[in-house]
C-alpha positions as CSV (number, residue, x, y, z in Angstrom):
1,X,104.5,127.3,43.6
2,X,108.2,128.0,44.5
3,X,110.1,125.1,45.8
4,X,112.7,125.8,48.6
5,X,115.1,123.0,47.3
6,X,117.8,123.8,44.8
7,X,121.2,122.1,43.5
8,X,123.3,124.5,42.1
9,X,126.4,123.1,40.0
10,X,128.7,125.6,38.7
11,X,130.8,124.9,35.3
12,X,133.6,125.8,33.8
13,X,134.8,126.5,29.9
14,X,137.1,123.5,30.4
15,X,134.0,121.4,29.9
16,X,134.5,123.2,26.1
17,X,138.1,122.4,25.9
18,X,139.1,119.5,24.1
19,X,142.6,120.5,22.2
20,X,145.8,121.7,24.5
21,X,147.1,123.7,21.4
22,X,143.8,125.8,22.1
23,X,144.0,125.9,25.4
24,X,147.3,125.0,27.0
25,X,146.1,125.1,30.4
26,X,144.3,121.4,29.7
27,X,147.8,120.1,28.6
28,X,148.5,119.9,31.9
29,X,145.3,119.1,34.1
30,X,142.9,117.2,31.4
31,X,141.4,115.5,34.0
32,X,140.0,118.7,34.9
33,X,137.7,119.5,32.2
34,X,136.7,115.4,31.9
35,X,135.5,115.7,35.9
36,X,133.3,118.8,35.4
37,X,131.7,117.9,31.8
38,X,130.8,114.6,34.1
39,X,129.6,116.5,37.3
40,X,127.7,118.8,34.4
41,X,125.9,115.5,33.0
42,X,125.2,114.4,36.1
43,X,123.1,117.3,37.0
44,X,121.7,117.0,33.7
45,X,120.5,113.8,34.6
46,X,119.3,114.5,38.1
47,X,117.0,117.5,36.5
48,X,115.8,115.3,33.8
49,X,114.3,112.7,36.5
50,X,113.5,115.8,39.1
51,X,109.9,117.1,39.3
52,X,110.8,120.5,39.3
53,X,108.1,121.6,41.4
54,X,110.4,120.2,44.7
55,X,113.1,120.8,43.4
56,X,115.3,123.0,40.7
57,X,118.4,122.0,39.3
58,X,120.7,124.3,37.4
59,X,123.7,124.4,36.2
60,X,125.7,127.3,35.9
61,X,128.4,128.5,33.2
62,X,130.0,132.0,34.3
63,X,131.7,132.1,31.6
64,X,136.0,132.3,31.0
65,X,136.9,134.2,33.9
66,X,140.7,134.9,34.5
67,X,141.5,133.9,37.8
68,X,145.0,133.2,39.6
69,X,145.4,129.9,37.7
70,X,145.6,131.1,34.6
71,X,148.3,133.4,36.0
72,X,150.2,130.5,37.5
73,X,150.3,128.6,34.4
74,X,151.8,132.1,32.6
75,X,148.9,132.7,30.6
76,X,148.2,136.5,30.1
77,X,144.4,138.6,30.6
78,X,144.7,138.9,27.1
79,X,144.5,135.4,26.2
80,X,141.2,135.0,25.7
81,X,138.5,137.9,25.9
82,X,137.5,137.0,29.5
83,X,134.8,137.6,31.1
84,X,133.4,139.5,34.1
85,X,133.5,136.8,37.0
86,X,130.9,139.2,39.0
87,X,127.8,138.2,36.7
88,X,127.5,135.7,39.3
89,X,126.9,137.6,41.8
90,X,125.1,140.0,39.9
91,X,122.8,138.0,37.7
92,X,122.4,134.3,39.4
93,X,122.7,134.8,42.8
94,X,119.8,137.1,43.7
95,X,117.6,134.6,40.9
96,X,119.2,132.1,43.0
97,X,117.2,133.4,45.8
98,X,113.7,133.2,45.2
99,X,114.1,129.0,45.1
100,X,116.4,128.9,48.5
101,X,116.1,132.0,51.0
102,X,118.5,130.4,52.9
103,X,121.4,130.8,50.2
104,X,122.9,134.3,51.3
């Protein structure tokens, strides 16, 4: 039996990130990747004590997607090999679906 309750948490690589000569972006905003590796835990926790028959927990990682912060910190497409930010859309959101047909 499906269950109509879901929590979705979305991640980020900066969960991944713990050097700013790898990644100068956490230079300036390691708080950043410290909040969402502790949201990420958190939900590990919550799906560890869930019965997952009322409710599903997941947690998401789209991947490094190149987005407008990584241009305003000057940092190029070529960077890193990025990738597509649509797989969410694509791949998880219609999955996504079956648990909560409310999620659009």
């Amino acid at each position: 039996m499906l269950t109509s309750q879901a929590i979705l948490n979305i991640s980020t690589q900066a969960i991944h990130q713990y050097h700013p000569e790898h990644m100068p972006i956490i230079a300036d905003r390691p708080d950043y990747g410290m909040t969402k590796m502790a949201g990420t835990l958190a939900m590990q926790y919550i799906a560890q004590d869930s019965n997952p028959d009322e409710v599903q927990v997941i947690s998401y990682h789209p991947g490094s997607t190149y987005t407008e912060s990584w241009q305003r910190f000057g940092i190029s497409e070529d960077f890193l090999p990025f990738d597509d930010g649509k797989l969410f859309t694509i791949m998880v959101l219609p999955w996504l679906k079956c648990f909560s047909p409310t999620i659009r």
